[in-house]
C-alpha positions in Angstrom: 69.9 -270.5 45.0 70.5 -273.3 47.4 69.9 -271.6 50.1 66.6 -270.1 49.0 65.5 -274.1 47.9 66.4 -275.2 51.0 64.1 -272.8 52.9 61.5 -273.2 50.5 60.9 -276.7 51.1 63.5 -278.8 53.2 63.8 -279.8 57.1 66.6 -277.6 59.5 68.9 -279.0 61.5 66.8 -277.2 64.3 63.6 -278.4 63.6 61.2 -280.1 61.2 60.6 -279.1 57.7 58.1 -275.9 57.7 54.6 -276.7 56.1 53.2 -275.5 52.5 51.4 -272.5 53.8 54.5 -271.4 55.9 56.8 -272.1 52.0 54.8 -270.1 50.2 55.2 -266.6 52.6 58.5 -267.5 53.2 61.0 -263.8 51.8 63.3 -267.1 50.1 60.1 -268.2 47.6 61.3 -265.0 45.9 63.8 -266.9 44.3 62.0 -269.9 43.6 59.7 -267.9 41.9 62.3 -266.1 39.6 63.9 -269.6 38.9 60.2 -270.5 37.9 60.3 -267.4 35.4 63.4 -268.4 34.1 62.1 -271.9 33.7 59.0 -270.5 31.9 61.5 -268.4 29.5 63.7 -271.3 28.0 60.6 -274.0 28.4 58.5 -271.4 25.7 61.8 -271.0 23.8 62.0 -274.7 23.2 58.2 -275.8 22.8 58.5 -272.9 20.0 61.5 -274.8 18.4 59.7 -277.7 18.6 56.5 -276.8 16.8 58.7 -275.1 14.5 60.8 -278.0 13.3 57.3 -280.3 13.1 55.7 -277.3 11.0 58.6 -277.4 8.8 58.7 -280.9 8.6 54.9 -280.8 7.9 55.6 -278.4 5.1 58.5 -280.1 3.1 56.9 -283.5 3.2 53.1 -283.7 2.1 53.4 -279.8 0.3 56.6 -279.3 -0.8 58.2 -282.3 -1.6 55.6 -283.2 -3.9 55.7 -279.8 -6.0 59.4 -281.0 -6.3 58.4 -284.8 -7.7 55.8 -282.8 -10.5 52.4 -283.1 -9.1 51.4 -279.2 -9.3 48.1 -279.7 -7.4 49.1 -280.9 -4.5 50.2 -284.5 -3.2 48.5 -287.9 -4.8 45.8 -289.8 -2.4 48.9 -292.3 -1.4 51.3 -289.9 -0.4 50.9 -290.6 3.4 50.8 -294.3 3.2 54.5 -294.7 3.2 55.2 -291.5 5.6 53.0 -292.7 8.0 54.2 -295.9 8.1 58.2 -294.9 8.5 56.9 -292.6 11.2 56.4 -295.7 13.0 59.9 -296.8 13.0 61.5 -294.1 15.2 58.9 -294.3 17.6 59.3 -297.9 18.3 63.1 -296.8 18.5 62.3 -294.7 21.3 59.4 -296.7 23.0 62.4 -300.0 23.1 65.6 -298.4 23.1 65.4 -295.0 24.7 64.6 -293.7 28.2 61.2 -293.0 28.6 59.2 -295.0 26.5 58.6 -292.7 24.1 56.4 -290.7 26.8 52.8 -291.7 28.2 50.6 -294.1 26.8 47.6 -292.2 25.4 45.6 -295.1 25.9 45.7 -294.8 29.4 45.0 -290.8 29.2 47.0 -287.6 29.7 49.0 -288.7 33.2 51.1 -285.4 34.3 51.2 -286.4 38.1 54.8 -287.1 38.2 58.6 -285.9 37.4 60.1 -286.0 34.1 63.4 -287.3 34.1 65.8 -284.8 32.1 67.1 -288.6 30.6 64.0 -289.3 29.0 63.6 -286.1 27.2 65.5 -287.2 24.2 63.4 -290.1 23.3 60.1 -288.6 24.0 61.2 -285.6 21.9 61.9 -288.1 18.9 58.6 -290.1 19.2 56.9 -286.9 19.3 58.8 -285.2 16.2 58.8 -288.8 14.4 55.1 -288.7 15.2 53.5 -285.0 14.5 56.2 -284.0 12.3 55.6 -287.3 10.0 51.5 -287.2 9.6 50.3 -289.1 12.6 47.7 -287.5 14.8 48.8 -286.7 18.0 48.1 -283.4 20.1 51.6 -281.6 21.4 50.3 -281.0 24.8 51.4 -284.3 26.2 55.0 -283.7 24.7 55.1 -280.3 25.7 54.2 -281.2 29.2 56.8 -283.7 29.5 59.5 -281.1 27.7 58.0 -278.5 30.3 58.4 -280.5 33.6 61.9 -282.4 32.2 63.3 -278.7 31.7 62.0 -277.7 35.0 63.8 -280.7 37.0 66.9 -280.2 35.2 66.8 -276.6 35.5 66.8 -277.3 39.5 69.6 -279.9 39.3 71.8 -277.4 37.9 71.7 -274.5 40.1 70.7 -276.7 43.6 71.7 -280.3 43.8 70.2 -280.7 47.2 67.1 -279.2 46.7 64.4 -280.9 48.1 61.5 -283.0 46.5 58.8 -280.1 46.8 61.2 -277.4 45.6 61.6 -280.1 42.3 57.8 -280.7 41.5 57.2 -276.8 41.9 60.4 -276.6 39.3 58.5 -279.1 37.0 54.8 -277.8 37.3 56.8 -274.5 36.3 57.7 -275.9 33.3 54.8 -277.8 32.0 52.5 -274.9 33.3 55.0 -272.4 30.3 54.7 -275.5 27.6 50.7 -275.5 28.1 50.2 -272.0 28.1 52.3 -271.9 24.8 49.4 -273.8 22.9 46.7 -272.2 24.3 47.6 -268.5 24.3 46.3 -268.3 28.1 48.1 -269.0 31.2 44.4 -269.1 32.9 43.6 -272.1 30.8 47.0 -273.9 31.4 46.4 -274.0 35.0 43.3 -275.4 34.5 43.9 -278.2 32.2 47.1 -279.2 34.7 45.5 -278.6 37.9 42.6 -281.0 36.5 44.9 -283.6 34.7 47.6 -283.8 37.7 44.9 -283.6 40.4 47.0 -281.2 42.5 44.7 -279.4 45.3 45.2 -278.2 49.0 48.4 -276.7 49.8 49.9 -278.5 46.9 47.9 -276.4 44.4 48.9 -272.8 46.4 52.3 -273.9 46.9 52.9 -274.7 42.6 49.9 -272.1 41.4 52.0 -269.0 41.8 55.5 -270.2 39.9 53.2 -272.0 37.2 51.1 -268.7 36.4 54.4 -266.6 36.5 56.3 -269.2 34.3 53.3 -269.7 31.8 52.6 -265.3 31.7 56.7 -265.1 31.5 57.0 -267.9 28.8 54.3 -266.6 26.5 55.4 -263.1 26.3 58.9 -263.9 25.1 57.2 -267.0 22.9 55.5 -264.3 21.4 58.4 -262.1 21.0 60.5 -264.8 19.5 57.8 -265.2 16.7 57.8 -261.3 15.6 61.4 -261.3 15.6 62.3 -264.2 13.0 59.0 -264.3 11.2 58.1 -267.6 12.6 54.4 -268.0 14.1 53.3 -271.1 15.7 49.9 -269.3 15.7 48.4 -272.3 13.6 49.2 -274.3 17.1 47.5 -272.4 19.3 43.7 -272.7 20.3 42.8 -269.0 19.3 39.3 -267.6 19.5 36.6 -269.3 16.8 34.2 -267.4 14.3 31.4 -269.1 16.2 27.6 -267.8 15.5 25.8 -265.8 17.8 22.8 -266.7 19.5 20.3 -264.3 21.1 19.2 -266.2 24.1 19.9 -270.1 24.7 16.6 -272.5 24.2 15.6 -275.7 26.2 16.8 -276.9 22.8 19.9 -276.0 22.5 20.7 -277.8 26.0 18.6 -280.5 25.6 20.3 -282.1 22.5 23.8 -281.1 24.1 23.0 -284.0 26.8 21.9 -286.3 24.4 25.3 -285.8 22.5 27.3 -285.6 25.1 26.2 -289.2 26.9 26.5 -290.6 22.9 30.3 -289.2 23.2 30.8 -290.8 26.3 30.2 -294.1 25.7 32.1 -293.6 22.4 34.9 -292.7 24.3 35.2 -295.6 26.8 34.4 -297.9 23.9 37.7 -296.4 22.1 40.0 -296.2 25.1 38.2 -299.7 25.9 40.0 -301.3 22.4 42.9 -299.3 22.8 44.1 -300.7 26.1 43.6 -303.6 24.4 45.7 -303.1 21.8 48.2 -301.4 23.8 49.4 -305.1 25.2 49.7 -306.7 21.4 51.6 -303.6 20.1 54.3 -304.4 23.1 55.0 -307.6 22.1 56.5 -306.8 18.8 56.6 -302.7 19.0 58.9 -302.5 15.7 56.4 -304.6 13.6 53.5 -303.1 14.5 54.0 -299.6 15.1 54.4 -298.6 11.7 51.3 -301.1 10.9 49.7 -298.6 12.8 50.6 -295.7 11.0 50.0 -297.5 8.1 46.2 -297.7 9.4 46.1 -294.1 10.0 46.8 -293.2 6.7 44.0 -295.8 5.1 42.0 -294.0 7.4 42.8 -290.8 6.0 42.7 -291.8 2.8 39.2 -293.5 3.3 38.0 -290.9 5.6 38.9 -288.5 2.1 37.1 -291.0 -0.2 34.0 -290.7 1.0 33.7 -287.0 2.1 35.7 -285.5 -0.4 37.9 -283.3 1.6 41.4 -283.5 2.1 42.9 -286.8 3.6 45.1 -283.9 5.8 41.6 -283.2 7.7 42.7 -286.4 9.7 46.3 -286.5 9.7 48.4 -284.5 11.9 47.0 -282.6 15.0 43.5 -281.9 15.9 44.6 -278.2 17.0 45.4 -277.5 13.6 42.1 -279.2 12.0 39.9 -277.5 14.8 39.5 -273.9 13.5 38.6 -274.5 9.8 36.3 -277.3 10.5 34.1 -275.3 12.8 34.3 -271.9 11.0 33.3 -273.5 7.9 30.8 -276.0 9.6 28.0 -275.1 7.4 29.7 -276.5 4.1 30.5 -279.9 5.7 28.1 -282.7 5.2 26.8 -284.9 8.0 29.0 -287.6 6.9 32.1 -285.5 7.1 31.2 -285.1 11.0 
């Protein structure tokens, strides 16, 4: 393997390193592309486990730990003001104490441009269980993504030391490219989302397009496989296809108030990420204080949010892939409010 890295990517004693077109038809890319399979096999196995164990966790907090304490129909209006707020204390563990930070800053946006450092696994694993598994939203892509490219780097550092820096990044794009496809069901949207997040075009793209696909079509099979087999479906993860209404033909209409919308979004948006930057630089100051405050907030949001719509408090909580499908298959018995 070694051997087949070092002709994918690095400079001979005889000459300088081949370019990214001459890589990619090279007979040794063979083996960098069955690495990349084998990277797309354990990187599903583990983005599986992970869902998994914040399912569970999920489960025996807000459903089943209250049937336990006597309330039969389901958990009181305050349940998630003291879970939320714990939730903050492991994460400002592993924002402080850990390698990593606790992962990216979703203030600043999903950043998947560079390695992740097998070292900071560990604590951007913990934020992210601490987080999902606890009741706080957060979507698992940016997690995965890290777990993905992490996995990938370390898979390469195993079996070739000296492999060189492209050989690496084609080792992590594997990875996160597996982890993507995971939640979406589709290696042809992975690709997408990571080629538009990470900005990767030119030669860079054909050189890391090939080992992602194969990684992400690899990784879902045996993902899929792996769910059959023990009964456990991270199906209410993924992004499958919605009962959506059909429409005969489009109307100036239906475009016209889609623009309107979208610039009221927009500006939403930056007014959001606008606040949170801005908060971003208080909550560093005293991470251990003000991190659970946080949560705290997110569960009087719920529980607010809940008041005034009369639907669940868990419509907020937790991860927006999982609130997705039943809010727009049942969009018609949702008041304006509720949106």
């Amino acid at each position: 393997m070694a051997e087949a890295t070092a002709s994918a990517g690095a400079a001979g004693p005889d000459g300088p390193a081949p370019s990214l077109s001459e890589t990619v038809l090279n007979k040794r890319f063979v083996a960098l592309l069955l690495m990349a399979a084998v990277i797309g096999i354990v990187t599903s196995l583990a983005a599986w486990a992970f869902l998994e164990l914040v399912y569970a966790m999920q489960q025996g907090l807000f459903i089943d730990l209250p049937k336990e304490l006597g309330y039969g129909s389901g958990a009181p209006l305050w349940w998630s003001l003291p879970i939320c707020a714990l939730a903050g204390l492991p994460v400002a563990f592993a924002v402080v104490k850990l390698p990593g930070n606790g992962g990216h800053i979703p203030a600043y946006g999903l950043v998947t441009g560079g390695l992740q450092q097998p070292a900071e696994l560990p604590g951007i694993m913990l934020a992210a269980v601490a987080t999902l598994g606890l009741g706080l939203v957060l979507g698992p892509e940016a997690p995965l993504i890290a777990l993905g490219s992490g996995l990938g780097v370390l898979a390469i550092r195993l079996t070739a030391k000296d492999a060189p820096p492209q050989v690496m990044a084609v080792a992590a794009a594997a990875g996160s490219f597996a982890a993507v496809s995971f939640i979406f069901g589709s290696p042809l949207i992975a690709a997408v989302i990571l080629i538009e997040a990470a900005g990767i075009g030119g030669d860079r793209l054909r050189l890391m397009l090939l080992p992602g696909l194969l990684a992400a079509g690899v990784g879902s099979l045996v993902s899929s496989g792996m769910g059959s087999m023990t009964g456990l479906s991270s199906s209410h993860w993924a992004l499958g296809p919605l009962s959506l209404p059909d429409f005969s033909r489009p109307e100036v209409g239906d475009f016209a108030w889609t623009i309107l919308l979208a610039v009221v979004v927009a500006v939403g948006v930056f007014l959001v990420l606008l606040l949170a930057k801005k908060i971003v630089h208080l909550v560093e100051k005293r991470p251990f204080l003000l991190i659970p405050a946080a949560g705290l907030m997110v569960s009087l949001l719920a529980i607010a949010f809940a008041q005034a719509t009369g639907e669940s408090a868990n419509a907020v909580l937790f991860s927006g892939q999982d609130a997705l499908p039943p809010l727009i298959e049942k969009a018609g018995v949702w008041s304006a409010s509720t949106f």
